[in-house]
N, C-alpha and C positions, 0 to 999 in steps of 0.2 A: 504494500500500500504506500509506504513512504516513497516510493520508484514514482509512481505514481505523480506523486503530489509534485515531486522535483520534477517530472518530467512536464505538470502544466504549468512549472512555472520557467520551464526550458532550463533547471540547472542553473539559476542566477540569483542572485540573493536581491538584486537591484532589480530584477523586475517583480519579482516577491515584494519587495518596500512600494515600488510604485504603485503595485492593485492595492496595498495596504494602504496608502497615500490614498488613493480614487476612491475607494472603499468609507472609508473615513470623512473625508470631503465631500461623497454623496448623505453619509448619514450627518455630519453636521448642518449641513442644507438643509436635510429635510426637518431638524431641530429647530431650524432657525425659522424654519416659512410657519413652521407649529404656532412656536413661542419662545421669543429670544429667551428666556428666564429660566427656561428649561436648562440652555446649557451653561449656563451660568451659575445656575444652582450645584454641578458638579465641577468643574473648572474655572474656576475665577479668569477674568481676560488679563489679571498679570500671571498668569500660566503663561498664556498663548505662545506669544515670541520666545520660550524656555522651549516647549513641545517645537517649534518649529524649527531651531536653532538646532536640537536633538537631532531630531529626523533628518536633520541635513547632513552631521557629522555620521550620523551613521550608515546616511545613504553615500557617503563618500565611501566611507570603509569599505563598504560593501562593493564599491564599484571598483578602488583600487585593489583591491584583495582578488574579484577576477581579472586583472589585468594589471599584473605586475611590473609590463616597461612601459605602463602612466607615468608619466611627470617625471621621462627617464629620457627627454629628447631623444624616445628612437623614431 
């Protein structure tokens, strides 16, 4: 099963982060068109820029780690 799972996500950790990214992006939308207080009642908006700050460092990782001569002028 786990074959599987790597394989819809073709084996990359970075497009793994991005449906997680889409994923999350569709359900905060749909929070928001509800009722903004919805997600504010679990996340305060000084979260925000910390979660997105996060998700960027780690969608780096993830990107350099498949593709190791990144940032190697080859």
């Amino acid at each position: 099963m786990w074959e599987k799972v790597k394989a819809f996500f073709s084996y990359s950790e970075t497009i793994l982060l991005a449906r997680l990214q889409v994923f999350a992006g569709i359900a905060f939308g749909a929070f928001m068109a509800l009722d903004p207080t919805l997600f504010q009642a679990y996340v305060p908006s000084k979260w925000v820029p910390l979660y997105l700050l996060g998700m960027g460092i780690v969608t780096e990782y993830a990107r350099r780690r498949n593709a190791p001569d990144l940032g190697k002028g080859a």
